[in-house]
matplotlib code that plots the C-alpha trace (Angstrom):
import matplotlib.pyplot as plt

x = [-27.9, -24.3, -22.6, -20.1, -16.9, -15.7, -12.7, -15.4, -17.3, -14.4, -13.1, -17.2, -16.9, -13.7, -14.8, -17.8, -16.2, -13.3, -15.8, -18.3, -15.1, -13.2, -15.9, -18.0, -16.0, -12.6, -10.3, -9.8, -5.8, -6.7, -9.1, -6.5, -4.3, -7.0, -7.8, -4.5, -2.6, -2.2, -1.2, 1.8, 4.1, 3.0, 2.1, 4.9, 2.1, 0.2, 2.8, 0.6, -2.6, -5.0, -6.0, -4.1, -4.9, -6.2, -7.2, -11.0, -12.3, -15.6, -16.5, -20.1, -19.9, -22.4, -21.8, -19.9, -16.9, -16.8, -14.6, -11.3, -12.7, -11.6, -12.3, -9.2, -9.8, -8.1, -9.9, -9.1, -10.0, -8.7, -5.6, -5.6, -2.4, -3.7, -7.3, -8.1, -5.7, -2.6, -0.7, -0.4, -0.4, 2.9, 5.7, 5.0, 7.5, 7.0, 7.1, 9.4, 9.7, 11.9, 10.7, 12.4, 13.0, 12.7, 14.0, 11.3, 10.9]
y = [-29.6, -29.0, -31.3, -33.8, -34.1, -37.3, -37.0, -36.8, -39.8, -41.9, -41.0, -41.5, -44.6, -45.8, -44.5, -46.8, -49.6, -49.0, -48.5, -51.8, -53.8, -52.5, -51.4, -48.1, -46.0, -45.9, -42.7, -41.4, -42.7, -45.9, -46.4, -45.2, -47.4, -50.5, -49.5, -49.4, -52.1, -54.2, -51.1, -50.2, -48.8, -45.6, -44.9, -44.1, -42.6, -40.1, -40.1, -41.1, -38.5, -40.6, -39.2, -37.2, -34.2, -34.1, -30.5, -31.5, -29.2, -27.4, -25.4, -26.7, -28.5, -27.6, -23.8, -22.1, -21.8, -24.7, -26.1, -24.7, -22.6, -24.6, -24.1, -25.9, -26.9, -28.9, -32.0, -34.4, -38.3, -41.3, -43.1, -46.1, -47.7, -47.2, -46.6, -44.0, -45.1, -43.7, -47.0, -50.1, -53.7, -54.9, -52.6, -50.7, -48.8, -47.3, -49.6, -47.8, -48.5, -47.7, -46.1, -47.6, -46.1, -46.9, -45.7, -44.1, -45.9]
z = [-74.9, -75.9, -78.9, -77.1, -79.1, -79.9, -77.2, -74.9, -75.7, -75.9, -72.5, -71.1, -72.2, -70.8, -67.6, -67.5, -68.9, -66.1, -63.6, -64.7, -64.6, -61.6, -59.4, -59.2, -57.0, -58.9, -59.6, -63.3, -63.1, -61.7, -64.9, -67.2, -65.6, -65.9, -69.9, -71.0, -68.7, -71.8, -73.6, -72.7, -76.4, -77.3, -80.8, -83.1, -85.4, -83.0, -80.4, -77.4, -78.2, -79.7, -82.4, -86.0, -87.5, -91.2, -92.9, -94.7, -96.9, -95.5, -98.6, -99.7, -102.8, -105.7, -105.9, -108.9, -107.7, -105.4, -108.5, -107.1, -104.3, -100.7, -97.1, -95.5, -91.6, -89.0, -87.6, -85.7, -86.4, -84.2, -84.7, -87.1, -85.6, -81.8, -82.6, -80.3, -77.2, -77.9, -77.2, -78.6, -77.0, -79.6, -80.0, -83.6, -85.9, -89.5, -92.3, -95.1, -99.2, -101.2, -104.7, -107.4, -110.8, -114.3, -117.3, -119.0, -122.9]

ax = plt.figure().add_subplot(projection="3d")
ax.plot(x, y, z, "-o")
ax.set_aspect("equal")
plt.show()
C-alpha cells in the first residue's frame, strides 16, 4: 500500500463530498465547481494552490552535532488564509505594520 499525500486526501474527499451532495455520477470540474461556488477570491497568500512551502529541518535531534548540524527540506502544509482551497469566500489582502522606532536610552 502506497503512502497518500495529503493533496491527495484532500481532493478524495472533495470528490465524495461533491459527489454525496450533487449526485454520484458527477465530473471532477463540475465538483470543483460545486466545492468552491462560494469561493470565488483567490488567496492573496498562496495564490490559488492550496497550500505554502515551509523548509523543516529533518536532521534527527539527539546526535552530537545535531546542535548546529541541519537537514533543510521543502514541505508543503495547507494554507492558513484559504485552508487548503486556494480561494476564499470574502475578498482578502495583506494586513501591513509599520515598525516604529525608539531612541535607544
Amino acid at each position: 500500500m502506497t503512502k497518500k499525500t495529503n493533496q491527495t486526501i484532500q481532493v478524495i474527499r472533495a470528490l465524495r463530498t461533491a459527489g454525496q451532495t450533487v449526485g454520484s455520477k458527477v465530473s471532477i470540474e463540475d465538483a470543483l465547481a460545486y466545492m468552491l461556488s462560494d469561493r470565488r477570491h483567490l488567496c492573496p497568500k498562496c495564490n490559488g494552490k492550496g497550500f505554502t512551502t515551509i523548509m523543516k529541518d529533518f536532521y534527527p535531534p539527539g546526535l552530537p552535532d545535531s546542535g548546529w548540524a541541519t537537514d533543510m527540506k521543502p514541505v508543503n502544509v495547507d494554507c492558513s488564509v484559504c485552508e487548503g482551497y486556494g480561494y476564499t469566500v470574502k475578498k482578502m489582502v495583506p494586513k501591513t505594520e509599520v515598525v516604529d522606532y525608539v531612541e535607544e536610552s
